[in-house]
VOPAGU-2260 file (C-alpha; in pm, 1 decimal, decimal comma):
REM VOPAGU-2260
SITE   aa  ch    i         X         Y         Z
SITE  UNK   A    0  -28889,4    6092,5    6506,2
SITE  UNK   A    1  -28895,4    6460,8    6393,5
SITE  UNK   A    2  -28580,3    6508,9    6591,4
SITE  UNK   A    3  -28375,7    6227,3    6537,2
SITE  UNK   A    4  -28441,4    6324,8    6109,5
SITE  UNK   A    5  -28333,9    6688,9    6200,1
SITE  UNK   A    6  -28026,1    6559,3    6358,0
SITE  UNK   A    7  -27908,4    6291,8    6073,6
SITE  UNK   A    8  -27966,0    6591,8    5815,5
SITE  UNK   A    9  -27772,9    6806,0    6025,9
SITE  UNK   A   10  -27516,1    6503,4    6074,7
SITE  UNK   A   11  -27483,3    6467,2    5638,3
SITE  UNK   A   12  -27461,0    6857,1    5611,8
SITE  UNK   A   13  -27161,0    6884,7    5850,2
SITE  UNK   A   14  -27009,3    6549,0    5654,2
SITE  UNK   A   15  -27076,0    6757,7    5283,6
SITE  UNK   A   16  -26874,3    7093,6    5393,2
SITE  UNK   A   17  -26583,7    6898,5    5501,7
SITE  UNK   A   18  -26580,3    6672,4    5183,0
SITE  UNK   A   19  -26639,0    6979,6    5002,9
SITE  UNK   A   20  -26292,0    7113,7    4919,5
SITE  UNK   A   21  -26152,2    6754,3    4809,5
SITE  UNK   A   22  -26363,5    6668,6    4594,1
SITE  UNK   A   23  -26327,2    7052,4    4414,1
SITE  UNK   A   24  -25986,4    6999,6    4415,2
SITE  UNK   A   25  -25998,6    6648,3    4260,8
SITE  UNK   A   26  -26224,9    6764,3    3994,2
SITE  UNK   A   27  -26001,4    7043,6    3915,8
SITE  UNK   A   28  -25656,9    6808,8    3903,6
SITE  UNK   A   29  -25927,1    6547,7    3670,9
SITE  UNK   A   30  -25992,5    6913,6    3466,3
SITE  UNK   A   31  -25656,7    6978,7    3427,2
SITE  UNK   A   32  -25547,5    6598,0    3309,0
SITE  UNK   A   33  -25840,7    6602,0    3047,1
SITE  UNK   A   34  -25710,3    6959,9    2945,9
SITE  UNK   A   35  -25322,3    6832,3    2869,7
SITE  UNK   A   36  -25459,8    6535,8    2698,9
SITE  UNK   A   37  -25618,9    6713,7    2421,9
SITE  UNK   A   38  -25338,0    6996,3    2420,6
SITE  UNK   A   39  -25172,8    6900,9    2081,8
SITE  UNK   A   40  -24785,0    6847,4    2090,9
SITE  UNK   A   41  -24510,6    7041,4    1966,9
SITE  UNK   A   42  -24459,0    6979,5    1602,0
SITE  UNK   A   43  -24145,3    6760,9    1540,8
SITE  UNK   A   44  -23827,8    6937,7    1429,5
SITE  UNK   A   45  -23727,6    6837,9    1048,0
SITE  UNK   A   46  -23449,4    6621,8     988,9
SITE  UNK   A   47  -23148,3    6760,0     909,2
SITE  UNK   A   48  -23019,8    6641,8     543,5
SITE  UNK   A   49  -22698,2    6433,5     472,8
SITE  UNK   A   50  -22569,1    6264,1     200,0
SITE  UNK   A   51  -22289,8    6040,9      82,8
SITE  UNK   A   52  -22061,0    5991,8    -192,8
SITE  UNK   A   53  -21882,4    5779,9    -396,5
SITE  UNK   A   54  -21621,2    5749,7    -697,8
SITE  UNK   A   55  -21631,3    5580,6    -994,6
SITE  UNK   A   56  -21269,1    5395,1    -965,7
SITE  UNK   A   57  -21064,2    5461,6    -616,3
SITE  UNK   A   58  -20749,0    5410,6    -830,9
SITE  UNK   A   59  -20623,1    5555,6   -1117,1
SITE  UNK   A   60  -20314,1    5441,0   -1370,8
SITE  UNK   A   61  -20079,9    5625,2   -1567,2
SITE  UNK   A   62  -19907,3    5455,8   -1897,3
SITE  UNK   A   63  -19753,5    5571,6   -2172,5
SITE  UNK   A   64  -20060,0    5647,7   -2329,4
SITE  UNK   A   65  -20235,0    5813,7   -2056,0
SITE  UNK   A   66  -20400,0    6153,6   -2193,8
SITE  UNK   A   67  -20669,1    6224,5   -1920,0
SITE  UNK   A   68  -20969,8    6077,1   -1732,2
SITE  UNK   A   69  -21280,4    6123,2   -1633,1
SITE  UNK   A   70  -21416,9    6054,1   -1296,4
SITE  UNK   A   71  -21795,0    6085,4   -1166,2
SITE  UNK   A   72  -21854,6    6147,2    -793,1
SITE  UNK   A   73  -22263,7    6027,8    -728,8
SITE  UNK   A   74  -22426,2    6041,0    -438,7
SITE  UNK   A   75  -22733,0    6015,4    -261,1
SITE  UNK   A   76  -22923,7    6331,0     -50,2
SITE  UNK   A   77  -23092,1    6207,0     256,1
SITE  UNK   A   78  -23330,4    6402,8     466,0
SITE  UNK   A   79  -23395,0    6703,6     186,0
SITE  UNK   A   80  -23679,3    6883,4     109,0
SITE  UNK   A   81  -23841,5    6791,6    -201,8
SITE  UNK   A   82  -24033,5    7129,8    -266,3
SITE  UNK   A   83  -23656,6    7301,8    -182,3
SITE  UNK   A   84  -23485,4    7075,9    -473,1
SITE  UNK   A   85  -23740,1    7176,6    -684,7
SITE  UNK   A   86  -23693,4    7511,5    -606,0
SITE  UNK   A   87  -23341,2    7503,9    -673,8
SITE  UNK   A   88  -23222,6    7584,1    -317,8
SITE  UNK   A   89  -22965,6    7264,2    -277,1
SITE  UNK   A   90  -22617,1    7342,9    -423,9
SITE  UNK   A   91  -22379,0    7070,5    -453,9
SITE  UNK   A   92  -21948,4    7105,8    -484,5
SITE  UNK   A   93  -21766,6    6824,7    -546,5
SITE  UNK   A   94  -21354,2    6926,3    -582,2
SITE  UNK   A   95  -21111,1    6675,3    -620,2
SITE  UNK   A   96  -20765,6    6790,2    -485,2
SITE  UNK   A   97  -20393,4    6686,7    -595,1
SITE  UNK   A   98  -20138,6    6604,7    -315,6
SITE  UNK   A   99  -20006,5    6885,2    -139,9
SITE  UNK   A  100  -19676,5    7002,2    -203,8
SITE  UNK   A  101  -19425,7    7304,7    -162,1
SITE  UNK   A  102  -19374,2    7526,9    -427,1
SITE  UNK   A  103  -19221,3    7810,0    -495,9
SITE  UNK   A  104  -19308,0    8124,4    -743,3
SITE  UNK   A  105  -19012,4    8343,3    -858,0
SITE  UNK   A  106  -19049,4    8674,0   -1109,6
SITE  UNK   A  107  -18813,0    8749,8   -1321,7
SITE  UNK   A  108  -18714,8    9066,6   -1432,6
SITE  UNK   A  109  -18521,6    9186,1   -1731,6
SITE  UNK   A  110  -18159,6    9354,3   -1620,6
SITE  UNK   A  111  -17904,9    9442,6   -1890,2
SITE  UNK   A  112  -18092,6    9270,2   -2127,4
SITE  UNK   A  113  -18118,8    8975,5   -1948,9
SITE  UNK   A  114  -18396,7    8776,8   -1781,9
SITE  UNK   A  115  -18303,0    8689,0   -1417,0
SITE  UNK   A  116  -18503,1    8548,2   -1131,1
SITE  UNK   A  117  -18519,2    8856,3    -904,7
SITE  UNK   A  118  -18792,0    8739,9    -620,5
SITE  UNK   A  119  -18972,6    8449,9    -536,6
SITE  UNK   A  120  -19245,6    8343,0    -293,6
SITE  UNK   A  121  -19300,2    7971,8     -99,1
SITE  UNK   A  122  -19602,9    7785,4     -63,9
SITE  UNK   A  123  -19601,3    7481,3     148,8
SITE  UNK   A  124  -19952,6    7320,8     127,5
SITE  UNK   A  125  -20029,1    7408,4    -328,2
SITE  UNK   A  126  -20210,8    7166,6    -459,8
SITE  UNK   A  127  -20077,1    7013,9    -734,0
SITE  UNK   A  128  -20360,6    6945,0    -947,5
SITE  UNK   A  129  -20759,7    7100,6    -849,6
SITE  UNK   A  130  -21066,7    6972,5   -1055,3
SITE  UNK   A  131  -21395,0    7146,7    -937,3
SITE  UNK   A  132  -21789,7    7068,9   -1023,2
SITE  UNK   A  133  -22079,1    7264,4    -906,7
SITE  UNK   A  134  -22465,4    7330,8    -995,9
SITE  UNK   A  135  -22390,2    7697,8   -1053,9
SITE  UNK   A  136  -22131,0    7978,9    -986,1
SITE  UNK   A  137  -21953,0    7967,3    -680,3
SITE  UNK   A  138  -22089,2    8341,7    -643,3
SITE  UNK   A  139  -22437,3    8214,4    -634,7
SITE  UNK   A  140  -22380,1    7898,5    -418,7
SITE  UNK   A  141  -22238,5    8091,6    -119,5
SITE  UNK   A  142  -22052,8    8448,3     -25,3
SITE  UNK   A  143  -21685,6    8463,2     -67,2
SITE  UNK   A  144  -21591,0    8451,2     335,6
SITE  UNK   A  145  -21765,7    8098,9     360,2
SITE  UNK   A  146  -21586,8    7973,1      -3,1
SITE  UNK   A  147  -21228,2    8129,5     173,0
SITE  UNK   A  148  -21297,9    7962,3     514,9
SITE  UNK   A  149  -21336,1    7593,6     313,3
SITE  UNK   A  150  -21101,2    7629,7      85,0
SITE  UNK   A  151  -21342,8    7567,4    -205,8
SITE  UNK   A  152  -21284,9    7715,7    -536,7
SITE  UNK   A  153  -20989,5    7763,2    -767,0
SITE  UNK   A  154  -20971,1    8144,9    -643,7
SITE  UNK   A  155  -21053,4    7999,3    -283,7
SITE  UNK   A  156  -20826,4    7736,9    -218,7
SITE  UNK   A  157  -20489,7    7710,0      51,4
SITE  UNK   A  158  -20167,7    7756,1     -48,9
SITE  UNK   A  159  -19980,7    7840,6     243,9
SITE  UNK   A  160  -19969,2    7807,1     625,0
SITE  UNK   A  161  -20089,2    8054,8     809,0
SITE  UNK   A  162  -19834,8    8307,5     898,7
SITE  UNK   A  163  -19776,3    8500,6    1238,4
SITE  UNK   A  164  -19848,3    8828,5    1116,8
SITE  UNK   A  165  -20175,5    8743,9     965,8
SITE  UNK   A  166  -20314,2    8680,0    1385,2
SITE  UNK   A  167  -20366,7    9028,1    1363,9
SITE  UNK   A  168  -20612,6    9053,2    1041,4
SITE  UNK   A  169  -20955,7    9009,6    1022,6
SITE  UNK   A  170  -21101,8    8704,1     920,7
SITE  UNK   A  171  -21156,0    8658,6     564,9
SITE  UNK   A  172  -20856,8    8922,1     441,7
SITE  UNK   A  173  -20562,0    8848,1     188,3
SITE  UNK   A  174  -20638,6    8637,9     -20,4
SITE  UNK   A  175  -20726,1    8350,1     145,0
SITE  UNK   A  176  -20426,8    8160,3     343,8
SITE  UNK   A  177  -20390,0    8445,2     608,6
SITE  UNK   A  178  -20076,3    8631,6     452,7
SITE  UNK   A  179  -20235,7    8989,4     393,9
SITE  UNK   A  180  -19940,5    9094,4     150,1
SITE  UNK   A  181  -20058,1    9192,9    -150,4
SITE  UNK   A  182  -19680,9    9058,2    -261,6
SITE  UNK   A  183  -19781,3    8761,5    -152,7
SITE  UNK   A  184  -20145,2    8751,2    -283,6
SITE  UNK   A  185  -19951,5    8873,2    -644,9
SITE  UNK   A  186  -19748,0    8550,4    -643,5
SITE  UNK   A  187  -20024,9    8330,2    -546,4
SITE  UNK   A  188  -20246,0    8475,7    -794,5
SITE  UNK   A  189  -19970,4    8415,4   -1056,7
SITE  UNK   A  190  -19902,7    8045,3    -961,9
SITE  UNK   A  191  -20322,4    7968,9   -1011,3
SITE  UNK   A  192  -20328,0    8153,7   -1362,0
SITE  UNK   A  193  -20003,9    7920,5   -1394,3
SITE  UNK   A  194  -20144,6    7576,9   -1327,5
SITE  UNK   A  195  -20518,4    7685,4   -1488,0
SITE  UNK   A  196  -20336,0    7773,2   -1807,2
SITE  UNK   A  197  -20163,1    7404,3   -1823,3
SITE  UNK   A  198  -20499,5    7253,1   -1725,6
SITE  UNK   A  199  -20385,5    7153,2   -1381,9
SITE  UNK   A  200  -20668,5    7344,9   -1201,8
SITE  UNK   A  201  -20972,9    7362,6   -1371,3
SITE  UNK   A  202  -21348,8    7480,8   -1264,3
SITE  UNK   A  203  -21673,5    7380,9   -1462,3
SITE  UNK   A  204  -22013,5    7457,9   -1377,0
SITE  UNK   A  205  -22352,6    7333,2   -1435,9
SITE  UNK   A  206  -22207,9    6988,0   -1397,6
SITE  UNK   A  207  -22318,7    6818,5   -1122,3
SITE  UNK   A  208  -22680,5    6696,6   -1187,3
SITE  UNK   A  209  -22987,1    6521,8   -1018,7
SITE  UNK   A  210  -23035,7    6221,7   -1189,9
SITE  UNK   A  211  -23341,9    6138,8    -938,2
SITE  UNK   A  212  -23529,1    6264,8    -640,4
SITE  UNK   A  213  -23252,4    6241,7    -396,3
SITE  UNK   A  214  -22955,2    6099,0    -685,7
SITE  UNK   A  215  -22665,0    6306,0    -820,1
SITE  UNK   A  216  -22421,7    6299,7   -1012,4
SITE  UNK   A  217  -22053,9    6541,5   -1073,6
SITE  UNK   A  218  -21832,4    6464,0   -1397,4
SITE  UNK   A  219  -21461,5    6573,5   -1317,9
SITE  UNK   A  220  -21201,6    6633,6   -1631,1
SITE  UNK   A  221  -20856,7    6510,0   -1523,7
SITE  UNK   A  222  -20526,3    6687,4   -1690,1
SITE  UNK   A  223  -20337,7    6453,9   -1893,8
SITE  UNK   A  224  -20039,2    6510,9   -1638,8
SITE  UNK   A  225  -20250,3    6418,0   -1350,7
SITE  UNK   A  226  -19951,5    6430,0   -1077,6
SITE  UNK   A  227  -19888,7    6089,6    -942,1
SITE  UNK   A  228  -19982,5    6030,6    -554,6
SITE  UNK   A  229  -20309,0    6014,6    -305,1
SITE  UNK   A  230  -20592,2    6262,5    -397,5
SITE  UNK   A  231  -20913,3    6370,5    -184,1
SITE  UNK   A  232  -21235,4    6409,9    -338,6
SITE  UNK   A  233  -21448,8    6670,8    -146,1
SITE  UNK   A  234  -21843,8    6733,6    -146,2
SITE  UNK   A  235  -22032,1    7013,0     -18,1
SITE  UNK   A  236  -22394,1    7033,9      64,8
SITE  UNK   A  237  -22510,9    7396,1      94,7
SITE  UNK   A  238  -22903,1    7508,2     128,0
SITE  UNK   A  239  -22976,1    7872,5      70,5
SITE  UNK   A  240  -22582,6    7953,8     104,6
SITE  UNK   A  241  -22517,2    7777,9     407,1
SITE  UNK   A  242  -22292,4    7486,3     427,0
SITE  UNK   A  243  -22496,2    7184,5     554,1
SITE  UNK   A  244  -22252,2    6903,7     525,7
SITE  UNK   A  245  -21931,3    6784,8     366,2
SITE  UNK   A  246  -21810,9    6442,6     265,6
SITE  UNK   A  247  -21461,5    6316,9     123,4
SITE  UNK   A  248  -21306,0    6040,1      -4,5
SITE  UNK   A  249  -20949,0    5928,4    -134,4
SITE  UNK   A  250  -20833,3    5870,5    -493,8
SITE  UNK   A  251  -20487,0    5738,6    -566,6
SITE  UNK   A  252  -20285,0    5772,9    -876,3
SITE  UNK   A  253  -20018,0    5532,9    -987,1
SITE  UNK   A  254  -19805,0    5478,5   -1230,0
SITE  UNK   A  255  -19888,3    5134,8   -1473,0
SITE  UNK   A  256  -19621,2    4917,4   -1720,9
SITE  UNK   A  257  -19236,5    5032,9   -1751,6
SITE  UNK   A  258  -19298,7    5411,5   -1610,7
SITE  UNK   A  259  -19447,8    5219,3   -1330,8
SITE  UNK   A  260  -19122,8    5002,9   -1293,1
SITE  UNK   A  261  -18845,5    5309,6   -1341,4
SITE  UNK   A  262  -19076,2    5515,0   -1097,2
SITE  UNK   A  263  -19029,4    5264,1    -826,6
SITE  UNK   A  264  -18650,7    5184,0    -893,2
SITE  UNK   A  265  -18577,8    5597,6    -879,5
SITE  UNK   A  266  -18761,5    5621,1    -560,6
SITE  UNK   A  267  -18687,7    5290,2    -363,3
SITE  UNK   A  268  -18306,9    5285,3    -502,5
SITE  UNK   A  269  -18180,1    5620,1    -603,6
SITE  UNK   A  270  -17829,4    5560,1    -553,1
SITE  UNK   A  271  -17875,3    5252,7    -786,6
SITE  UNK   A  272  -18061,7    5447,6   -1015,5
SITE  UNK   A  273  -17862,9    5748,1   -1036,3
SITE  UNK   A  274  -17507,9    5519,5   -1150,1
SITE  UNK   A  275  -17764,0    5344,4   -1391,7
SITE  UNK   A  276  -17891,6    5667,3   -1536,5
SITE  UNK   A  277  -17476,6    5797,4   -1593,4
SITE  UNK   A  278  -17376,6    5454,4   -1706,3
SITE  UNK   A  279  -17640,0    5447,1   -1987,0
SITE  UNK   A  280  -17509,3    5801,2   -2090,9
SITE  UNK   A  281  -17190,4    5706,0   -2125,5
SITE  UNK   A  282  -17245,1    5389,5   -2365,6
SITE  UNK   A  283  -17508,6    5582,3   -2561,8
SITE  UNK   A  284  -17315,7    5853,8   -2601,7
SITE  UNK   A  285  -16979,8    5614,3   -2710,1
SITE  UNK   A  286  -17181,5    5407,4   -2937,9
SITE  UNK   A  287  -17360,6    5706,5   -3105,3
SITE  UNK   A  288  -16970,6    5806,9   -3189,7
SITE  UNK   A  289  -16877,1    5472,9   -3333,1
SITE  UNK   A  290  -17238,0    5440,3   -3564,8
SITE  UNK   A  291  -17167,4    5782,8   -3674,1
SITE  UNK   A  292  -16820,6    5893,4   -3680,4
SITE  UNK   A  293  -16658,9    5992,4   -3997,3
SITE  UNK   A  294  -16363,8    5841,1   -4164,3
């Protein structure tokens, strides 16, 4: 009896060191599960904000009595950080830009008494009308390389293609379209002071509002000669300077009642419209000599 105990001890002993290292390993891989389960996980990244826009009317019309408008761009911020709205950190630009047409600047110069045209400068892409609303300055909403690379701003925006000289300049030089000629930056600087001085580009500040948590509103004063054609309204989300995300939408501007009528018959049929236009001449000009020629 004593020896068949010694040898089923021994037997269990030799069957304990060779189960030994499994189950150390199991409890270590059991360990190592219960240790990733309570690991906390990686905090989730914030969602980035976005917003949309809309306009107040998506067509405007031009009569006879037509002396300016008003148009409010609202919108909605999604995804923003209340405590950073509070703290003033969201800047909002709404611009609303005329159709894009050449133009061209010329200086003129007095000789022998006389005023004459003596150079001129091109600019293919000038808008013809630019109405701009913002929460603050444009100084204090973002540096002036970022307002130059988005054409946002009155001082900011294109006015010319790009030319092939201007490869060679650093980014953000001239004044804005590429050019680097300060003859060129004179004239474009004279054709804004231009147009701001008849009302056709205009800036105002301080006038687009939160009416809400996450609801805004931008008021936009339209020249009385509010050039005919399609317009695009442009919004700009920045947070602490940087641009977050832009939105636009189009505007068009018609004509409305006779002007409407004559527009389309000088566009659609200008030869028409051109004999019409000499023929009326003529007879006004022959009956103004019949009511009002002297015996």
């Amino acid at each position: 009896m004593m020896a068949r105990h010694r040898a089923r001890s021994l037997i269990c002993g030799v069957l304990l060191a060779l189960a030994g290292p499994g189950v150390a390993q199991a409890q270590e891989t059991q360990t190592q599960a219960q240790a990733q389960a309570v690991t906390p996980a990686a905090p989730a990244e914030p969602r980035a904000e976005s917003f949309e826009i809309g306009l107040s009317t998506e067509v405007i019309a031009i009569g006879a009595d037509f002396n300016g408008a008003r148009l409010t761009v609202f919108g909605a911020l999604e995804g923003g950080d209340y405590q950073l709205r509070r703290q003033g950190r969201y800047d909002i630009l709404v611009a609303l830009e005329g159709p894009r047409r050449p133009v061209v600047v010329r200086k003129k110069e007095r000789t022998a008494g006389v005023w004459i045209n003596r150079e001129s400068e091109s600019f293919e892409i000038a808008p013809a009308s630019y109405s701009l609303a913002s929460t603050r300055r444009l100084n204090d909403v973002a540096p002036a390389p970022v307002l130059r690379q988005l054409s946002v701003g009155e001082d900011y925006i294109r006015l010319a293609l790009p030319r092939p000289e201007a490869e060679a300049q650093a980014p953000g030089s001239g004044e804005g379209m590429g050019e680097g000629s300060e003859r060129r930056d004179e004239f474009a600087a004279a054709l804004r002071r231009i147009r701001s001085a008849s009302g056709l580009y205009a800036e105002t500040y301080g006038s687009v509002e939160f009416v809400g948590p996450t609801l805004f509103r931008a008021d936009l004063r339209l020249p009385a000669d509010l050039p005919v054609g399609e317009h695009v309204a442009r919004a700009f989300l920045f947070r602490d300077g940087v641009m977050v995300r832009q939105r636009q939408l189009s505007l068009r501007v018609v004509k409305a009642g006779f002007e409407s009528a004559i527009h389309g018959l000088a566009v659609d049929y200008g030869y028409l419209y051109g004999l019409f236009a000499v023929f009326l001449a003529v007879v006004t000009g022959w009956l103004g000599r019949v009511l009002f020629k002297r015996d």
